[in-house]
N, C-alpha and C positions, 0 to 999 in steps of 0.2 A: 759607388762600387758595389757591384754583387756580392753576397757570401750566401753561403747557408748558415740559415738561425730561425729560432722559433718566430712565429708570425702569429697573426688571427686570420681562421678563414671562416666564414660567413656558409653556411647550408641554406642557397636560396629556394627551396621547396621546403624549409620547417620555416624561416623567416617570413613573420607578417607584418614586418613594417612597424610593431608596434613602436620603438624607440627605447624601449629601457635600457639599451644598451648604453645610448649616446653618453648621459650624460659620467659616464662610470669611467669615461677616456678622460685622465686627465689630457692625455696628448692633443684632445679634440681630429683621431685619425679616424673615428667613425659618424659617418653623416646617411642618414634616411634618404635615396635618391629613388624616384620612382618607384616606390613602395617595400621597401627594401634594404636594410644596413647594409651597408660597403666600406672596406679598408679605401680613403679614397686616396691613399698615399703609403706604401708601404715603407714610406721614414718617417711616418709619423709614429709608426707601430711599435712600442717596446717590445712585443709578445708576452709580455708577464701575465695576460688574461685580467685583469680586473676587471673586465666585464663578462668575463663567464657567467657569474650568479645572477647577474640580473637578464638574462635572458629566459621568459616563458616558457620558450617552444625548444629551448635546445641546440640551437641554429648555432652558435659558437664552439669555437673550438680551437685548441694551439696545435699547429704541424708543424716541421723542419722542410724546408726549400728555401730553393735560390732566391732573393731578394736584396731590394737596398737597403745598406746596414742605417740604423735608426740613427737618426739627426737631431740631438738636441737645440743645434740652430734654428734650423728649419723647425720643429715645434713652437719656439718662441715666435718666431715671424710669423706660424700659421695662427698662432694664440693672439698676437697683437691683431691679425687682420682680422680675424672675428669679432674682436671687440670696437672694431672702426666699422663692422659691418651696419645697415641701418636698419631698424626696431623692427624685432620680427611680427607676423601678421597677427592681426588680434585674435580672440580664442574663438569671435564667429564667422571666422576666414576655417575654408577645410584647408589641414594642413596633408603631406603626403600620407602620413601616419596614422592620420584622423583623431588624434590626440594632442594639444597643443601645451599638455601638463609639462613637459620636460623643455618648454623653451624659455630659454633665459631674456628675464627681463626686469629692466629696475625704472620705481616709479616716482614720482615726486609727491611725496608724503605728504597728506594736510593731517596737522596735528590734530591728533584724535581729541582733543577742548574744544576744539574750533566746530566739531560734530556732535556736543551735547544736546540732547533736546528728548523728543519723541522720535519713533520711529519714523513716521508718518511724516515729520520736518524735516528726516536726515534721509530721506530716502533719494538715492544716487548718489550721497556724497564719500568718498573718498575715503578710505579707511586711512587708520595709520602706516599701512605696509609699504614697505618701500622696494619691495621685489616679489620676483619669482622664479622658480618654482619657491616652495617652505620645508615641502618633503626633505629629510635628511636623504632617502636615498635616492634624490633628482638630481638633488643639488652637487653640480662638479667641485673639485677641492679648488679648482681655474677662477669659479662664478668671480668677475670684477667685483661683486658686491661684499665677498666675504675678505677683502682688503682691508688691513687694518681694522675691522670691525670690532663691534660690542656685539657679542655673540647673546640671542636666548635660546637656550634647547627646552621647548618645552613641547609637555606630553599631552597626548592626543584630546585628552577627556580634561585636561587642565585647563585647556582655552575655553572651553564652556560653560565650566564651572565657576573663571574668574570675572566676575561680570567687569571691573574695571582693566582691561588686560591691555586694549588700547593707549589708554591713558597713562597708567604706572609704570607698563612695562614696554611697549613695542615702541615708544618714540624713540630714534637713536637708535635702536636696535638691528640688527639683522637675525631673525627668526628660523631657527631650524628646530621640525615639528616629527613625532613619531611618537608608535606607542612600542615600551619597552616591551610586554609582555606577548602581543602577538605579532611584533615586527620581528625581525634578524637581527640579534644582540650583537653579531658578531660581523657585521657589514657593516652595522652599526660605531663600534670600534672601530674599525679599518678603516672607514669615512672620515670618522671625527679625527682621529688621528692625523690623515693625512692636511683637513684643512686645517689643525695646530700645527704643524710644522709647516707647513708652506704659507698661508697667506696674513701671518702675522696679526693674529689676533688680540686685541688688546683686553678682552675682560670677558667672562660666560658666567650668565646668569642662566639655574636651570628654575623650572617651575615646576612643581607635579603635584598630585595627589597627594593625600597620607594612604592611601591603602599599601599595603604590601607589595602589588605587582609591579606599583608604578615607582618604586625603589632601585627596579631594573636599571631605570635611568641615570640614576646615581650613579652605581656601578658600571655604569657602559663609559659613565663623561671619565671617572678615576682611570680606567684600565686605558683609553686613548689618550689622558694627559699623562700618563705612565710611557707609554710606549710612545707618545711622541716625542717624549725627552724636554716639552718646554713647560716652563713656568708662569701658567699664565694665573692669574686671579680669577677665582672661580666661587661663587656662592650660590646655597641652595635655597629656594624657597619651596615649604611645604605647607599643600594647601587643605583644608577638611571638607566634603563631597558637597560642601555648600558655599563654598569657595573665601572661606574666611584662611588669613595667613594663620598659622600654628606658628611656625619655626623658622628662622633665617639662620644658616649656621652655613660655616665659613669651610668650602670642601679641600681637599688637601690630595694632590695627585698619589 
């Protein structure tokens, strides 16, 4: 049935296809078609805008018109048939977007032991990651991978600095990566947020820096386990710019 309510409509002369919208739909009611974001169902659409911000170019936007009022069924059924879909094309396939950062994929991990050596011996082999995107703000609250998981949020400059990060920390894990200081603190929250309350999270380990900026992080995971309302087990590892642990201390929403 028709009503009028707010919607998402797409300006397709600012819209370049790039895709950061997609993945910001938890409803998954926006898909890149011929170069292009499209509502490709207006029951998919809550109209709350949560992908307003991540659009570049400005091309989104919420209006009031007639449409079909939003279906939480039918989200579910379009959610399930996505994830029955099969493995999307690898990253040196062109995708419509030309970017193939924001497609969801999960890998079968070889334990980062099994990859010790030289460079030179490990070369092609298989990290310990067992998805994609990593990006916190790629990654949908939907991702099948963030189900039940053991959560790492860690920051940008921390992965680089910890040389064992494979080993210690990413086996088992599901990895979500950003930097507090020049990222969006505050899409940040609202992300994390929503994947603690929806996809049952069983534990978040964060990793960061000792410098001061990368503390942001800290306070970004408190204020989303705040506002998501759940209790999950949460602990911080803090690391010094030469990647030695300082301090494991136990965070509290």
């Amino acid at each position: 049935m028709k009503i009028k309510r707010k919607i998402i409509e797409i300006d397709e002369e600012l819209c370049d296809g790039c895709g950061q919208c997609v993945p910001s739909c938890a409803e998954g009611a926006l898909e890149v078609i011929d170069g292009k974001a499209k509502v490709i169902s207006d029951n998919l659409c809550d109209g709350l805008g949560a992908c307003l911000g991540d659009c570049p170019q400005g091309a989104l936007k919420i209006i009031e018109r007639e449409a079909e009022d939003f279906d939480e069924e039918a989200v579910t059924e379009h959610l399930a048939r996505q994830e029955q879909k099969p493995a999307p094309a690898q990253p040196s396939e062109t995708l419509p977007c030309g970017c193939p950062s924001a497609q969801i994929q999960t890998f079968s991990a070889v334990p980062a032991a099994a990859a010790a050596g030289s460079v030179r011996e490990t070369s092609g082999t298989p990290s310990a990651l067992s998805h994609w995107p990593i990006k916190i703000r790629l990654i949908p609250p939907t991702a099948p991978y963030l189900k039940g998981a053991d959560v790492l949020i860690l920051a940008d400059c921390a992965a680089t600095a910890y040389r064992s990060l494979h080993q210690d920390l990413l086996e088992g894990r599901v990895v979500m990566m950003g930097c507090p200081k020049f990222d969006d603190a505050e899409l940040y929250v609202e992300r994390l947020a929503q994947v603690f309350q929806t996809a049952g999270i069983k534990s978040i380990t964060c990793l960061r820096m000792e410098v001061p900026c990368c503390s942001g992080l800290t306070t970004i995971i408190k204020k989303a386990l705040k506002a998501s309302g759940q209790a999950i087990p949460a602990e911080e590892l803090v690391i010094s710019a030469r990647g030695k642990i300082l301090e494991t201390i136990a965070l509290a929403a």
